[in-house]
BAFI-245884 format. One record per residue: x, y, z of N, C-alpha, C in turn. Coordinates in pm, 1 decimal. Example, Ala and Ser with C-alpha at 12.3 -4.5 7.8 and 13.67 -1.06 7.14 Angstrom:
2
npx; npy; npz; capx; capy; capz; cpx; cpy; cpz
1319.0; -569.0; 780.0; 1230.0; -450.0; 780.0; 1320.0; -330.0; 780.0 $
1285.0; -225.0; 708.0; 1367.0; -106.0; 714.0; 1290.0; 3.0; 787.0 $
This chain:
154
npx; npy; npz; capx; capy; capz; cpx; cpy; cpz
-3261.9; 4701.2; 3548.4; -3350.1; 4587.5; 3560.2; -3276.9; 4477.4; 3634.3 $
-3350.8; 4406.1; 3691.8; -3289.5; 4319.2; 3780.7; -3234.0; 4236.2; 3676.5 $
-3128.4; 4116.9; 3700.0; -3051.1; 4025.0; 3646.1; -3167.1; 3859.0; 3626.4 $
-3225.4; 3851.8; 3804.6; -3270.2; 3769.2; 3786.4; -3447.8; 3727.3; 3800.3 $
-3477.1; 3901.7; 3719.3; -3626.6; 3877.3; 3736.9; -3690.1; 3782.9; 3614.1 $
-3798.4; 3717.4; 3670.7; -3853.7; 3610.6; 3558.1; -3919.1; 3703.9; 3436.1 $
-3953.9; 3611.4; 3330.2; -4034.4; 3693.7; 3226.7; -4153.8; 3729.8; 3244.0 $
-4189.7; 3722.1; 3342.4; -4364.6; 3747.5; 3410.1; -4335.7; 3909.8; 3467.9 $
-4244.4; 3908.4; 3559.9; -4207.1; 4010.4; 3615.6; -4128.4; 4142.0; 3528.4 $
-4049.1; 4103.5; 3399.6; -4033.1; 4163.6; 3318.3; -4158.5; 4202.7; 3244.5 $
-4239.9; 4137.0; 3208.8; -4326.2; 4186.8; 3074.9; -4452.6; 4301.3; 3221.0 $
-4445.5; 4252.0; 3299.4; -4526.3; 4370.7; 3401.6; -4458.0; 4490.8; 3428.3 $
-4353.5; 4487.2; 3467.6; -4270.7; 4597.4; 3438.5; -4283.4; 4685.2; 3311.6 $
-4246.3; 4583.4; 3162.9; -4267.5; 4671.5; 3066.3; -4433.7; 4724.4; 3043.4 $
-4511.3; 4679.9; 3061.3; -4660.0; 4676.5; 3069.7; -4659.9; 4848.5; 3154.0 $
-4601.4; 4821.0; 3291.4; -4658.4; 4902.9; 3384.4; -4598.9; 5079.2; 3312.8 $
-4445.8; 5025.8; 3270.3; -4407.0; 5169.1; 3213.5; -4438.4; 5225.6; 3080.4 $
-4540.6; 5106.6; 3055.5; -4571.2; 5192.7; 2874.6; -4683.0; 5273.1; 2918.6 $
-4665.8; 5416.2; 2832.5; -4809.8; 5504.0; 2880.6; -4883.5; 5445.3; 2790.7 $
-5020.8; 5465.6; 2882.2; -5143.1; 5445.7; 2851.2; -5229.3; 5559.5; 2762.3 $
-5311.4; 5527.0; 2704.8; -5367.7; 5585.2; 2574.7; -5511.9; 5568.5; 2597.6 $
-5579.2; 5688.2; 2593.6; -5741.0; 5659.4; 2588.9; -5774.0; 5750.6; 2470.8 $
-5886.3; 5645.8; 2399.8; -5958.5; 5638.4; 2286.2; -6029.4; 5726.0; 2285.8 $
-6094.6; 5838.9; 2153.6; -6160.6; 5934.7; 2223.0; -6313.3; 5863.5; 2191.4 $
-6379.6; 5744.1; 2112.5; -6467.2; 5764.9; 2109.2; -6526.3; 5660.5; 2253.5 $
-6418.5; 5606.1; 2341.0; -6488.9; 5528.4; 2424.2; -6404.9; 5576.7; 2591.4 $
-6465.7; 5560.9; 2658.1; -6359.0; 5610.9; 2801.5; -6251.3; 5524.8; 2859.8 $
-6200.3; 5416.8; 2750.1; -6145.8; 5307.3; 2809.2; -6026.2; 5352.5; 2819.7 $
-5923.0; 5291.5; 2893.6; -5811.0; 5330.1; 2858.0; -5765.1; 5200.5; 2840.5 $
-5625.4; 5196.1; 2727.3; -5564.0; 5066.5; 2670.9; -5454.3; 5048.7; 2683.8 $
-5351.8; 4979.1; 2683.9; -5225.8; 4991.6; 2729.4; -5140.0; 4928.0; 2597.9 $
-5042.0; 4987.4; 2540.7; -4999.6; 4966.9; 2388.5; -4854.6; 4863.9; 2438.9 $
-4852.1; 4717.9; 2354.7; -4703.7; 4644.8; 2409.6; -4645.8; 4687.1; 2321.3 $
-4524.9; 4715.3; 2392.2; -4435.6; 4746.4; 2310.1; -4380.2; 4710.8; 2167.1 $
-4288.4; 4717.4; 2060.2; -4345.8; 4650.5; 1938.9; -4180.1; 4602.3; 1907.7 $
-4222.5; 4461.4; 1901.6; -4153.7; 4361.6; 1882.5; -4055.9; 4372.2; 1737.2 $
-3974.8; 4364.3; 1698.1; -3905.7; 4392.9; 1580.3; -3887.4; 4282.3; 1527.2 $
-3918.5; 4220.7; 1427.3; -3951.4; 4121.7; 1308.5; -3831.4; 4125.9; 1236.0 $
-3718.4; 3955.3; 1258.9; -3564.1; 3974.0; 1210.2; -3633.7; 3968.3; 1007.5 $
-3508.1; 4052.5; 943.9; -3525.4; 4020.2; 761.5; -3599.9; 3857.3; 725.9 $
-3518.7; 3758.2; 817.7; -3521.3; 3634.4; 744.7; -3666.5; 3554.9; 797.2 $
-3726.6; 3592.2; 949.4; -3844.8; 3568.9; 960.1; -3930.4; 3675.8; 885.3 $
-3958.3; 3773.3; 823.2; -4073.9; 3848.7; 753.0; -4029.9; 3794.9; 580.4 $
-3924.9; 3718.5; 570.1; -3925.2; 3656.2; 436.7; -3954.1; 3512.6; 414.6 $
-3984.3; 3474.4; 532.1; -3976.3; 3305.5; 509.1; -4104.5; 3240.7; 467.8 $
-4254.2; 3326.3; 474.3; -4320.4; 3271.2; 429.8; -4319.2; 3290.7; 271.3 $
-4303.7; 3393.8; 244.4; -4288.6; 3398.3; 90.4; -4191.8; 3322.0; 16.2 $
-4085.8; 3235.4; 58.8; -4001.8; 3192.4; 43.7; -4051.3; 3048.4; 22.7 $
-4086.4; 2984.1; 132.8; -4180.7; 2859.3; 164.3; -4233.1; 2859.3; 40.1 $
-4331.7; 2915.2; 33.9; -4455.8; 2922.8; -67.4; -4358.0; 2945.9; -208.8 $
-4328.4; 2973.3; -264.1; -4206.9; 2967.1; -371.3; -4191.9; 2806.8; -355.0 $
-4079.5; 2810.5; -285.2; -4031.0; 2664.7; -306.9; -4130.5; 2582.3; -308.9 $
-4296.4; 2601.5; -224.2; -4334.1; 2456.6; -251.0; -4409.8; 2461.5; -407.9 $
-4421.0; 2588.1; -444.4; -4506.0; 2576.6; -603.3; -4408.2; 2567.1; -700.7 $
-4243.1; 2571.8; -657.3; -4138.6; 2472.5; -747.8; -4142.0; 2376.6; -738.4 $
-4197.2; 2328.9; -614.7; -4156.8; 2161.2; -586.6; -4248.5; 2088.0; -620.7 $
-4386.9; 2160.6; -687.4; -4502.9; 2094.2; -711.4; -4492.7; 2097.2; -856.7 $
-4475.3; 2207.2; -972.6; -4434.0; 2182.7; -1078.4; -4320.4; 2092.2; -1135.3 $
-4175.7; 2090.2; -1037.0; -4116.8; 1964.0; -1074.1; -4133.1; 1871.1; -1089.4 $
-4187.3; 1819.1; -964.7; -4270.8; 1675.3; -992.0; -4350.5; 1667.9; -1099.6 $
-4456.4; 1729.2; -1134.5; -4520.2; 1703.7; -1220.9; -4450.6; 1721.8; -1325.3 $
-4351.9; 1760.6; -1361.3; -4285.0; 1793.8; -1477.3; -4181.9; 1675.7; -1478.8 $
-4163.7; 1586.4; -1379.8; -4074.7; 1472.6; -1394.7; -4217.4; 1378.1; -1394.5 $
-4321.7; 1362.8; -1353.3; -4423.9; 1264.5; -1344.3; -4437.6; 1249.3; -1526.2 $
-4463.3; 1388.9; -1573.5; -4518.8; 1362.2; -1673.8; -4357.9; 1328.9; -1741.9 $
-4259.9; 1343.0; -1742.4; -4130.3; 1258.0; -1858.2; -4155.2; 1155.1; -1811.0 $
-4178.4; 1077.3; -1665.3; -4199.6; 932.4; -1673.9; -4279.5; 810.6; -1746.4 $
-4397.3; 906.3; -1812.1; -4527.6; 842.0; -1776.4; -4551.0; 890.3; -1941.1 $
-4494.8; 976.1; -1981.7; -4510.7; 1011.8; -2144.6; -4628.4; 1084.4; -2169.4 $
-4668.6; 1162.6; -2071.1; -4786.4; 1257.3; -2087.3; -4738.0; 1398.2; -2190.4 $
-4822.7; 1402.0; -2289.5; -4712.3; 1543.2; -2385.2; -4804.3; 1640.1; -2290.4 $
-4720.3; 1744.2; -2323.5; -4630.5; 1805.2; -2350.4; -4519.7; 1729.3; -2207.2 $
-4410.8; 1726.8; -2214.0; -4290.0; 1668.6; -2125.9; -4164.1; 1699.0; -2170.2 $
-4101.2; 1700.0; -2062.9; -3927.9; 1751.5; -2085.4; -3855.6; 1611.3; -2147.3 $
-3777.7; 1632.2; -2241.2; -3666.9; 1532.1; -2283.6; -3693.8; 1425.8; -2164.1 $
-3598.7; 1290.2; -2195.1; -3558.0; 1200.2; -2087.7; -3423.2; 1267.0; -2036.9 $
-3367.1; 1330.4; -2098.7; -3214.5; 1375.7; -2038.7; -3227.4; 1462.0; -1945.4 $
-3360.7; 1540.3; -1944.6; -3388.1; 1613.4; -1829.0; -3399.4; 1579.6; -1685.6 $
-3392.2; 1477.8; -1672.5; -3437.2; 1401.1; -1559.6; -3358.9; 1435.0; -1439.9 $
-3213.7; 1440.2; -1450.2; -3148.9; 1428.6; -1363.1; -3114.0; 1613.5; -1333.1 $
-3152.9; 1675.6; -1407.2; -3169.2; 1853.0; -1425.8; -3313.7; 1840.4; -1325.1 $
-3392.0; 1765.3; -1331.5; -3538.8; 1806.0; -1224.9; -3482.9; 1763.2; -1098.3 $
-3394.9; 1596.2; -1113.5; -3390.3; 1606.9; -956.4; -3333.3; 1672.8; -893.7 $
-3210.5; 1717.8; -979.6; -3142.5; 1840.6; -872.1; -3202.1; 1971.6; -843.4 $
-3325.9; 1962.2; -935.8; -3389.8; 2111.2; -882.1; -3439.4; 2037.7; -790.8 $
-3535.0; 1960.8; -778.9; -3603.8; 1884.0; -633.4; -3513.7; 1954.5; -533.6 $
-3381.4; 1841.5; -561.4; -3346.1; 1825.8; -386.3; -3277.7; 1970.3; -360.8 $
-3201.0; 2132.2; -466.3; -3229.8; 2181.3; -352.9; -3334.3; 2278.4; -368.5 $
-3454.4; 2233.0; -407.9; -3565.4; 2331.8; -369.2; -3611.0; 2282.8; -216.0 $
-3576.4; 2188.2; -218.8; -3638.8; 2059.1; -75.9; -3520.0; 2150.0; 12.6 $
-3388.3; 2164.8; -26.3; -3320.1; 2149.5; 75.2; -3320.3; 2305.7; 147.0 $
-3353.7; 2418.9; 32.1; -3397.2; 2569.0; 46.6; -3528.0; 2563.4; 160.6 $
-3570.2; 2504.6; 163.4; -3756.7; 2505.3; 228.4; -3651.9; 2476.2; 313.5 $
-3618.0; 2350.3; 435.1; -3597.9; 2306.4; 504.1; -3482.1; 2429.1; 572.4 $
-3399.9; 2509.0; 503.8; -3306.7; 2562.9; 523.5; -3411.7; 2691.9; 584.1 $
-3477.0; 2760.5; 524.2; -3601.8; 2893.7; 592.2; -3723.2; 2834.9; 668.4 $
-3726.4; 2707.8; 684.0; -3828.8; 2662.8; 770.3; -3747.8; 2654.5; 892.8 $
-3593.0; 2606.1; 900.8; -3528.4; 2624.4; 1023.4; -3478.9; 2754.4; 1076.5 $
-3497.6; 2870.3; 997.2; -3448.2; 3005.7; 967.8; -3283.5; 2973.9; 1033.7 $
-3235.0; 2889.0; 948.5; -3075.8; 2882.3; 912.6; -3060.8; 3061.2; 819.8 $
-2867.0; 3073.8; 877.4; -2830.2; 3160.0; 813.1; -2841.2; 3138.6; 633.1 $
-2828.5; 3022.9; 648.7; -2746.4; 3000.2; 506.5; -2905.2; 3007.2; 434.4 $
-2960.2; 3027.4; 462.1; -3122.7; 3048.8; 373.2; -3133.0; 3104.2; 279.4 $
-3097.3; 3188.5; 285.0; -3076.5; 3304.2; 164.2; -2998.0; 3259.5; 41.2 $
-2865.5; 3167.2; 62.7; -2786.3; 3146.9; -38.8; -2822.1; 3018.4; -88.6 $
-2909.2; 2939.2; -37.8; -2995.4; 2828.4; -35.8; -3124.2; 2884.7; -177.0 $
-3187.4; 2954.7; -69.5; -3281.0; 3048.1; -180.8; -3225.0; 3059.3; -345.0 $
-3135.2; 3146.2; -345.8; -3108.1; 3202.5; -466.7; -3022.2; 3096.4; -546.4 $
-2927.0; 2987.6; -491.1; -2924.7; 2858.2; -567.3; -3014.0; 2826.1; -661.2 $
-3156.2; 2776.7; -569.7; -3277.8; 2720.7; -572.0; -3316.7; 2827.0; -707.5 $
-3368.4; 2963.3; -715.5; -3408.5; 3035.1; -835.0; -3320.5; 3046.6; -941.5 $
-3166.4; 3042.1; -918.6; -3114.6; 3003.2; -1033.4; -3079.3; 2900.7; -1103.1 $
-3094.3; 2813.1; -1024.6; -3132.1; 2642.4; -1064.5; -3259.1; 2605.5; -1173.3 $
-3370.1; 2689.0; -1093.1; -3526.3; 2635.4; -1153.8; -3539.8; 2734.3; -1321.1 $
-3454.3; 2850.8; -1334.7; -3480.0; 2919.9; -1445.3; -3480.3; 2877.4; -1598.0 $
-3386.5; 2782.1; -1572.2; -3358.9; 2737.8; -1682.1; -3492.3; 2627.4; -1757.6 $
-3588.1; 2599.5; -1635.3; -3625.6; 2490.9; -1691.1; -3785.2; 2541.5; -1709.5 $
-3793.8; 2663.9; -1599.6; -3918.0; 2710.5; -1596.6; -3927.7; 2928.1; -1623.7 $
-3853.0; 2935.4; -1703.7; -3813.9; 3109.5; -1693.3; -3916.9; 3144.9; -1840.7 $
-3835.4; 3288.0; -1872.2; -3940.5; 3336.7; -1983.7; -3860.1; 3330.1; -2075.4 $
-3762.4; 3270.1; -2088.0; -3669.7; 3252.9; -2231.0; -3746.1; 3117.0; -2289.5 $
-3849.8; 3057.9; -2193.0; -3904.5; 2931.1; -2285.2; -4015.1; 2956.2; -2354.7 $
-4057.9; 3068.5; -2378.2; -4195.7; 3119.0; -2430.3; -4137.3; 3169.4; -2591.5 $
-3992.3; 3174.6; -2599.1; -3897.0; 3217.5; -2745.6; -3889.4; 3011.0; -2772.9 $
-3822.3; 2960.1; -2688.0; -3738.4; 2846.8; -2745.2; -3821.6; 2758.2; -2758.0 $
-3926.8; 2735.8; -2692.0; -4019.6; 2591.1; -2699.2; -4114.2; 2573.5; -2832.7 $
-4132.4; 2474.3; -2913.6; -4253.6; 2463.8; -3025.0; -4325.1; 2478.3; -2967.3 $
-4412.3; 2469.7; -2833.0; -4556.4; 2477.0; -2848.0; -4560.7; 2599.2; -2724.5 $
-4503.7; 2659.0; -2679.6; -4528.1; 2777.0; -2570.6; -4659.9; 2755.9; -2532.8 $
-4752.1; 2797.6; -2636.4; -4893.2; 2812.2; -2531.4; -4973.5; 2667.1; -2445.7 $
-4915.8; 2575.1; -2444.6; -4923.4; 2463.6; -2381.9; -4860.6; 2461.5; -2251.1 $
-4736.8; 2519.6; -2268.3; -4667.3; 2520.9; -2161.7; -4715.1; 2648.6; -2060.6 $
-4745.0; 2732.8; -2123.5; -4767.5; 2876.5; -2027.3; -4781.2; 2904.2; -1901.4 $
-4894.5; 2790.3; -1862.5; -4945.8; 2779.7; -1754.5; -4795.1; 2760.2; -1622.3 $
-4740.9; 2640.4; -1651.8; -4615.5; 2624.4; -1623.8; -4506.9; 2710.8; -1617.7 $
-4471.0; 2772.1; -1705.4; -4368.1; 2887.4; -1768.6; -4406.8; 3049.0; -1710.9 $
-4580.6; 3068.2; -1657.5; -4566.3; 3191.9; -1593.4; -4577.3; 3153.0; -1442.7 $
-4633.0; 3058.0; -1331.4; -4622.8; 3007.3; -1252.7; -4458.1; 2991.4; -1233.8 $
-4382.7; 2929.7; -1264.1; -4219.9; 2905.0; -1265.4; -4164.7; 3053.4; -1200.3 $
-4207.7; 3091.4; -1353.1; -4080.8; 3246.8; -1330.6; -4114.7; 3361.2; -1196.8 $
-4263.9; 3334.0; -1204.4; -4307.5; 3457.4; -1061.3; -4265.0; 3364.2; -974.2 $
-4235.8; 3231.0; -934.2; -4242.7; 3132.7; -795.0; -4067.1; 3202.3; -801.0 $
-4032.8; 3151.0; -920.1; -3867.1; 3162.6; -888.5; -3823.1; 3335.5; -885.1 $
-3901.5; 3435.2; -905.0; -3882.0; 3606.5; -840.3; -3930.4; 3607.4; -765.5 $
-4037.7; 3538.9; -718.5; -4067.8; 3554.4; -568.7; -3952.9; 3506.0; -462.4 $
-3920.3; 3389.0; -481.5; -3792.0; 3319.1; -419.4; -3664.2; 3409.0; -408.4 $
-3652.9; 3478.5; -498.7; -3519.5; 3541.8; -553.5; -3546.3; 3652.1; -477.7 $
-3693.5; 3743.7; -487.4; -3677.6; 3827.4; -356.0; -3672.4; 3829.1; -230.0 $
-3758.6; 3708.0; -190.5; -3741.3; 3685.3; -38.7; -3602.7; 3629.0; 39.1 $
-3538.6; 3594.8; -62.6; -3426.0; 3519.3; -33.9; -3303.8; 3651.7; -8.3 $
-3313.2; 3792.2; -97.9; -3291.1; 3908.4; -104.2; -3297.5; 3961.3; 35.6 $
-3435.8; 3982.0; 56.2; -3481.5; 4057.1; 216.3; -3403.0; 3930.8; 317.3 $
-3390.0; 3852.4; 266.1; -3338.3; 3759.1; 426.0; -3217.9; 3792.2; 484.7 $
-3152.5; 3915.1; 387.3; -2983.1; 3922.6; 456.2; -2967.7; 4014.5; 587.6 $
């Protein structure tokens, strides 16, 4: 291939040498592009995204409501345990939205950070579990979802 052909002239080239394929129920013939290979950390990043932002939406609300004294609510000592889940669930998103290497170890920070506050050991330890549930099964699938995509990203 030439050194300095443009990408117009490349993708016609590849175009011109892919065989062509006709359909049997129509006489057309179609021409198949070649197939692009999808890196680990882009086919994980939306699932990843989506994780972090349904951590980042239960935190808040889970620090809104210790502010504001809405029950059910975490201790006041918890407070500074949510913001650090915040900033790096914030800082995990930003890390697979740039598809940085470090995404992955960003990721799995981020799910072992959030377990403690949202996992299934709180459905044993909490007085009122079924209040919380909603919270507590949302948490733990956001933070295995996270934990796998963060997995496939290597």
């Amino acid at each position: 291939m030439n050194d300095n052909a443009t990408p117009a002239t490349t993708l016609a080239t590849t175009l011109a040498t892919t065989p062509a394929t006709t359909s049997p129920s129509t006489s057309r013939t179609t021409t198949t592009p070649p197939a692009v290979p999808i890196s680990p950390t882009a086919a994980s990043r939306p699932q990843a995204l989506a994780a972090l932002a349904a951590l980042l939406v239960l935190f808040i609300c889970m620090n809104t409501a210790m502010l504001t004294g809405v029950v059910p609510h975490p201790p006041a000592v918890r407070g500074p345990y949510l913001a650090a889940a915040m900033a790096l669930c914030a800082a995990a998103a930003v890390q697979f939205a740039m598809n940085a290497a470090s995404a992955r170890w960003f990721g799995f920070a981020a799910a072992l950070l959030v377990l403690p506050g949202v996992g299934p050991h709180k459905f044993v330890t909490e007085p009122n579990p079924d209040q919380l549930a909603p919270v507590l099964v949302i948490g733990s699938a956001s933070a295995l979802m996270l934990a796998w995509a963060s997995w496939r990203a290597r």
